[in-house]
C-alpha positions in Angstrom: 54.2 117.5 -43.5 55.1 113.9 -42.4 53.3 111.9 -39.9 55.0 110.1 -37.4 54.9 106.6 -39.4 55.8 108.6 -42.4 58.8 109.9 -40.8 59.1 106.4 -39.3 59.4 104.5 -42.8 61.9 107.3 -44.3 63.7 106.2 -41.4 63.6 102.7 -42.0 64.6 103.2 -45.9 67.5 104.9 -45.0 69.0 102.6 -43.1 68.3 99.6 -45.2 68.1 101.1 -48.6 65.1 99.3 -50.0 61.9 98.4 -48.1 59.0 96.2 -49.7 55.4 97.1 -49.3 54.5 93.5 -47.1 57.7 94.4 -44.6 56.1 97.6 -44.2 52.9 96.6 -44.1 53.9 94.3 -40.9 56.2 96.3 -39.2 53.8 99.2 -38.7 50.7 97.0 -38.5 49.0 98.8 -40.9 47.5 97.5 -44.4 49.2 97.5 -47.7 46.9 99.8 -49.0 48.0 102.4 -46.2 51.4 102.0 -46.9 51.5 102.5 -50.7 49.6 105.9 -49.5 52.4 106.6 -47.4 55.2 105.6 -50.3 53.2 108.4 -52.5 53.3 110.9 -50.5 57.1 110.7 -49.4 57.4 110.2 -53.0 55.4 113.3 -54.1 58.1 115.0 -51.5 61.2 113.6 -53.4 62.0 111.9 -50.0 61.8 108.4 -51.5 61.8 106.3 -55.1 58.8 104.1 -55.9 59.8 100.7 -57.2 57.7 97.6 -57.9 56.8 96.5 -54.5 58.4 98.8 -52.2 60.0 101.9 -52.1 64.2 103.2 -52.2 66.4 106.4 -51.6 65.8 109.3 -54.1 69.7 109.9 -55.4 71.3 111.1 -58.0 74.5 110.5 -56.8 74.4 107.1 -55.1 73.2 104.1 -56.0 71.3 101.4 -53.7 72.9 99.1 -51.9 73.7 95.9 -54.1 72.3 93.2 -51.9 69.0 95.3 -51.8 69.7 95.6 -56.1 69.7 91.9 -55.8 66.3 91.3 -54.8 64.8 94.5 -56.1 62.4 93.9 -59.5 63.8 90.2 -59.5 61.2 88.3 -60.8 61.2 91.6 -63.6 65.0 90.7 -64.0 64.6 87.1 -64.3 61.8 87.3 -67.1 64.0 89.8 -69.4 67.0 87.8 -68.5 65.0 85.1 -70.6 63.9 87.5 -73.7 67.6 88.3 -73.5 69.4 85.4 -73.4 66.5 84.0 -76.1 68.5 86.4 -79.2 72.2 84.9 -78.3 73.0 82.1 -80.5 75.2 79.6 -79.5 78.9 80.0 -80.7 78.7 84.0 -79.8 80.8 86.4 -78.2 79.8 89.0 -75.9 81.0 91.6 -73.0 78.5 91.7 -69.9 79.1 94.4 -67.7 78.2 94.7 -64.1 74.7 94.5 -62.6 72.6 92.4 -61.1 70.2 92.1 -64.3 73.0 91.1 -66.2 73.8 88.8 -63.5 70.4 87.5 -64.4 70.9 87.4 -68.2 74.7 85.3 -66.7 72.1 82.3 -65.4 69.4 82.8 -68.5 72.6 81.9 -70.4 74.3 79.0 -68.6 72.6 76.0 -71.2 73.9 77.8 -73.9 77.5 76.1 -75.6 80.5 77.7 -77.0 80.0 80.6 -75.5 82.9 82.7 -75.8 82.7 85.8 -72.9 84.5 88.9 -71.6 83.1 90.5 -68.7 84.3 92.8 -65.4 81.9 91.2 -63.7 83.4 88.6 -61.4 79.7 87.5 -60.3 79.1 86.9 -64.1 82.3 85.0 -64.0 81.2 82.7 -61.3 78.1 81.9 -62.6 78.8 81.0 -66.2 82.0 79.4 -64.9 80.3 75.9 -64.3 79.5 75.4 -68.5 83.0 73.4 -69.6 81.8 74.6 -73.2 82.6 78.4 -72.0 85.3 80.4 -72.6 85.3 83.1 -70.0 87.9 86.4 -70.0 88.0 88.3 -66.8 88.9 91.9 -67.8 91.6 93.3 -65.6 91.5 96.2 -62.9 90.4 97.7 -59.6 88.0 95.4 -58.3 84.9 96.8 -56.0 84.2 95.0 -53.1 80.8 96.1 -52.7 79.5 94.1 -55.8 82.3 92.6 -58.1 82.5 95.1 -60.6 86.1 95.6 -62.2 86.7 99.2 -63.4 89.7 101.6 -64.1 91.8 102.4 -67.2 93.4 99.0 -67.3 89.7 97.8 -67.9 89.1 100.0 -70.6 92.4 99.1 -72.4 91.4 95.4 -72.0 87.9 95.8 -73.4 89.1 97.8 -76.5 91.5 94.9 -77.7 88.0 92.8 -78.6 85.5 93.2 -81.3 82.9 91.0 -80.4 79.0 90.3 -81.6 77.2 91.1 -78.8 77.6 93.8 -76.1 74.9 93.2 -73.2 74.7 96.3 -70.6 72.3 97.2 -67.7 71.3 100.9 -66.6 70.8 102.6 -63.8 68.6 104.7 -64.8 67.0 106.0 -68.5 65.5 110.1 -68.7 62.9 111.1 -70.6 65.2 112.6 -74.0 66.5 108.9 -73.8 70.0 109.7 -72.1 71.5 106.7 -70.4 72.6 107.2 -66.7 74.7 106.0 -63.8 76.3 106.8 -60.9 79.9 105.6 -60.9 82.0 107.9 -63.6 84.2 104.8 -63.7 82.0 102.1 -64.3 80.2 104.2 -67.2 83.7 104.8 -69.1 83.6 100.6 -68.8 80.9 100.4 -70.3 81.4 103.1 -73.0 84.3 100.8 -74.3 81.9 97.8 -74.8 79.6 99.8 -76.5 81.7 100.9 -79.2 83.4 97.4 -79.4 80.2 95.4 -80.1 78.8 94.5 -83.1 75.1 94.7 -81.5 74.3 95.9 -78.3 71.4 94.6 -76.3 70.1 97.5 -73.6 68.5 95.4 -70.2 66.6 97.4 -67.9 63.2 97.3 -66.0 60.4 99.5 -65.7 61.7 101.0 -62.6 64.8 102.5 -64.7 62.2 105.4 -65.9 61.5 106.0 -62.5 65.1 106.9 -61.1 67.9 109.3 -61.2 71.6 109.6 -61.6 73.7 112.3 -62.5 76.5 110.7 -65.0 76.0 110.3 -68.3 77.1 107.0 -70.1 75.2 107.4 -73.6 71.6 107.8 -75.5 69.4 104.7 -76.3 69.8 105.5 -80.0 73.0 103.9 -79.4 71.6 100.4 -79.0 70.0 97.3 -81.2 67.6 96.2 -79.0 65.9 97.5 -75.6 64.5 94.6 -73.3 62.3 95.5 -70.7 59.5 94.1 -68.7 56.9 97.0 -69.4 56.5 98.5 -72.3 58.2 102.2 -71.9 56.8 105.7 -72.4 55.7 107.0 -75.7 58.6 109.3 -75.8 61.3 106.1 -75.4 59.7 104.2 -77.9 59.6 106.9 -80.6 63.5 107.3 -80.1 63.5 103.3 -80.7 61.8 103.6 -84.0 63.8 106.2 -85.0 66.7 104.6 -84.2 65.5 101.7 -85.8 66.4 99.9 -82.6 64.1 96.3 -81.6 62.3 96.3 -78.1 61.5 93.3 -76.2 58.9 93.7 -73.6 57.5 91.1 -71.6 53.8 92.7 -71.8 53.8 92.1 -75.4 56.0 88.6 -75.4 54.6 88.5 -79.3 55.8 91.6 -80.3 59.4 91.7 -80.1 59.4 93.8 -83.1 61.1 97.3 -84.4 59.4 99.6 -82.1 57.0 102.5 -83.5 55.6 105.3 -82.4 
């Protein structure tokens, strides 16, 4: 049973897709404290998604909005942007797909040289765009309004005429048995073609990745080389690492960034 600010702050969510824990906190004139109580509750409910500082939707079918994706976990993007773009030698080639972590990893990148990059991502695009010493191929295709992405089979023929070294992809969201998920069948068959045209693929997600939902199934995290992340993840993940003989990178143990174990 909700109480009226309970019911208020579903509200609220709803509209905006993503509401931190301070705007809350000030808009109902109550403490932090009293908020994250709230978040728990409607959580416990599976009427909302705790993330790191506020709370989102609970879908399996729709993602949130991608200005809210922007801002959501940033600082957590920015740091395994870092780790990320720390393991891409100069003089590389790689596919980025589309998110807004691996719009992060685009920036970590930009003082690299001789880059040589393929992406459906035209925010990627833009933001490498300003290095001279870049070679940047826009993958061609349906392009989304809402956030940039370029998907469709004309994408997928593109991306399978490359073999390159590295294959960097975000996640929506990662299950306990390891599966890989999304919401947009499209996008995931994108993505599925750089993942069988890379010579190593590098996995970018944060924490809050264990904590969502999504319903389509893009592939198992057996399938890549290394896992960056800005906690470490459950047990369970970790021993499917090993086992995979997969590396993670996580930011909690910066001098670790070792084959995982169980």
């Amino acid at each position: 049973m909700m109480n009226q600010r309970q019911k208020e702050i579903v509200l609220l969510v709803q509209q905006q897709g993503f509401a931190s824990i301070e705007t809350l906190a000030q808009n109902f004139n109550v403490t932090p404290q009293t908020i994250r109580r709230d978040i728990n509750t409607l959580c416990k409910q599976n009427l909302l998604t705790r993330y790191h500082g506020g709370a989102g939707l609970s879908s399996s079918i729709e993602n949130v909005a991608y200005a809210t994706r922007q801002v959501l976990n940033l600082e957590a993007k920015r740091v395994i942007a870092q780790m990320t773009a720390r393991q891409i030698p100069d003089r590389a080639s790689i596919f980025i797909n589309i998110g807004t972590t691996t719009e992060e990893i685009a920036r970590a990148l930009q003082n690299h040289s001789n880059l040589r990059i393929i992406t459906n991502n035209l925010n990627v695009a833009a933001i490498l765009r300003a290095n001279p010493s870049f070679e940047i191929i826009i993958a061609g295709g349906a392009v989304r309004q809402r956030d940039g992405g370029i998907t469709g089979e004309a994408t997928i023929d593109f991306i399978r005429q490359f073999k390159v070294d590295f294959g960097i992809i975000g996640i929506s969201c990662i299950d306990e048995e390891g599966n890989l998920l999304d919401f947009d069948y499209h996008e995931v068959r994108v993505t599925q073609a750089i993942i069988e045209n890379s010579r190593q693929v590098f996995l970018a997600a944060d924490h809050s990745k264990f904590e969502r939902r999504a319903m389509i199934r893009l592939g198992h995290i057996s399938q890549v080389d290394a896992f960056f992340t800005d906690r470490q993840p459950p047990a369970q993940i970790i021993t499917l690492l090993h086992e995979a003989n997969a590396i993670l990178h996580s930011a909690d143990h910066p001098s670790q960034p070792v084959a995982a174990s169980s």
